[in-house]
C-alpha positions in Angstrom: 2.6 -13.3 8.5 3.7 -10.8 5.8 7.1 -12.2 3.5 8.7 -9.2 2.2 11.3 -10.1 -0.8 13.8 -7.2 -2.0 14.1 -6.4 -5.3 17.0 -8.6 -7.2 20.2 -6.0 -8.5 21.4 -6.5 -11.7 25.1 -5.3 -12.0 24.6 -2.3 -14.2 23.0 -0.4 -11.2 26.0 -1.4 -9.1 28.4 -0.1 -12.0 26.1 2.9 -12.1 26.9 3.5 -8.5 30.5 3.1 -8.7 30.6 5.8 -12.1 29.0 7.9 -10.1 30.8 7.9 -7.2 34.0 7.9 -8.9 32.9 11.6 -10.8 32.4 12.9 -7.3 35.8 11.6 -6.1 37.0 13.3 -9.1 34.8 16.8 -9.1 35.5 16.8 -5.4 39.3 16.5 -5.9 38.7 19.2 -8.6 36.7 21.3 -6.4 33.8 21.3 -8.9 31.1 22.0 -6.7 28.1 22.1 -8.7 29.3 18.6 -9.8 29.5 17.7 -6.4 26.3 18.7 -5.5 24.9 17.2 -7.9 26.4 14.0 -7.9 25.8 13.5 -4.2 22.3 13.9 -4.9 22.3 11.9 -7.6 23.8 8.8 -5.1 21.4 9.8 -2.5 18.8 8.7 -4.8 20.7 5.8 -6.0 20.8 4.8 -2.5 17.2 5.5 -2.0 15.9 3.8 -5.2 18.2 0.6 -3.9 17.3 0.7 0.0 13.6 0.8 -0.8 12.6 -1.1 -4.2 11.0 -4.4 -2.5 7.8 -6.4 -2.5 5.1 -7.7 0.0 2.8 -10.0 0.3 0.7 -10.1 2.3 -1.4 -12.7 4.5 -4.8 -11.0 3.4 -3.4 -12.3 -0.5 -2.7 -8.7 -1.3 0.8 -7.7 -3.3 2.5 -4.6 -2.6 5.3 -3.1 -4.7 7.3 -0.3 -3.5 10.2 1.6 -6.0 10.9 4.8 -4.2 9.0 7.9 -4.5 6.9 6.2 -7.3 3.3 5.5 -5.6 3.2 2.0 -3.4 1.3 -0.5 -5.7 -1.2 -3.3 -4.6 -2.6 -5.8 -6.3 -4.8 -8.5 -5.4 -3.1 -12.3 -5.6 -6.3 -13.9 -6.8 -6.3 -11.3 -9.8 -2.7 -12.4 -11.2 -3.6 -15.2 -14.0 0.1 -15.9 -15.6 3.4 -15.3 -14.1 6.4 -15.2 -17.0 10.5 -14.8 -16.7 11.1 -11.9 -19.2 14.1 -9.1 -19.5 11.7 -6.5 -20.9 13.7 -3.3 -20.3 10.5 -1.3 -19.6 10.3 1.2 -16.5 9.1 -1.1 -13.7 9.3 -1.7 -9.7 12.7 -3.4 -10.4 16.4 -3.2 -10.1 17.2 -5.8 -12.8 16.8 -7.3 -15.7 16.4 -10.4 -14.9 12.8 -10.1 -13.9 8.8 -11.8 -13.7 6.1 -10.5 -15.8 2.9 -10.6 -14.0 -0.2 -10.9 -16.0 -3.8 -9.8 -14.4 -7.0 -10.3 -15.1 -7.6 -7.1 -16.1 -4.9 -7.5 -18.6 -2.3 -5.3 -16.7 1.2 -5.9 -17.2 3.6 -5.7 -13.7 7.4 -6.4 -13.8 9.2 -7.3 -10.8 12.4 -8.7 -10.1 12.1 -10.4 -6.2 15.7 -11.6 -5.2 14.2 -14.7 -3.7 12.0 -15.8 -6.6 11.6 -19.7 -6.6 10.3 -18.8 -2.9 8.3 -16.0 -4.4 6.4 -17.6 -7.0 5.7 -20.5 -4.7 4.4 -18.5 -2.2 2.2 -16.8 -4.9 0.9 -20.2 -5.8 -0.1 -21.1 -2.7 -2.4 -17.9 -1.9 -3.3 -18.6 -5.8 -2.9 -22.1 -7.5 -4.7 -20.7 -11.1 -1.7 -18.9 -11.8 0.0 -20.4 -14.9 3.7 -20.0 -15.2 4.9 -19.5 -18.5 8.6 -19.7 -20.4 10.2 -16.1 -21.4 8.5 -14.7 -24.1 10.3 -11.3 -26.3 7.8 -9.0 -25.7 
């Protein structure tokens, strides 16, 4: 059976959300409608990002990662040679910082932040027991 894990949410996207809804509140109480408009949207795809960041895997051993509108990732379990804890900043399928570094065999770099992820990893060891699991490392 498939295990799909949400993404972990680290606090600044929450304080994002509340900033942002709080300069609605206020443009709307200002009647600033293009301030309105645009921070409605702007939630809309706060909510969007946050409703549908999460990850899958698979009983075929396959990983899928899904942030959004960005294009649905899949990897292959068996092709994932280290997994890392790291706080690299860098644009990923993640809602926070505190997230896993997966390295492949073809040297590609993936950062995701699973909200479950002693159950995660495990799981990932199962389907693939090569993987090595290494400390943080500043990258």
């Amino acid at each position: 059976m498939d295990r799909i894990f949400r993404s972990r949410v680290g606090g600044w996207y929450y304080i994002l959300m509340c900033l942002m809804s709080f300069v609605c509140m206020r443009a709307i109480m200002d009647e600033q409608r293009i301030i309105t408009v645009c921070t409605v949207i702007f939630l809309f795809g706060l909510l969007h990002i946050y409703f549908s960041t999460y990850y899958i895997v698979t009983r075929e051993a396959t990983l899928v990662m899904r942030c959004s509108i960005f294009p649905r990732r899949v990897i292959e379990i068996r092709d994932i040679l280290q997994v890392e804890h790291t706080a690299n900043s860098a644009f990923s399928y993640a809602l926070s910082m505190h997230r896993l570094l997966l390295r492949q065999k073809d040297k590609t770099k993936i950062l995701i932040s699973p909200e479950k992820e002693e159950q995660f990893v495990k799981l990932l060891l199962q389907l693939n027991p090569d993987i090595r699991l290494e400390k943080e490392r500043n990258e």
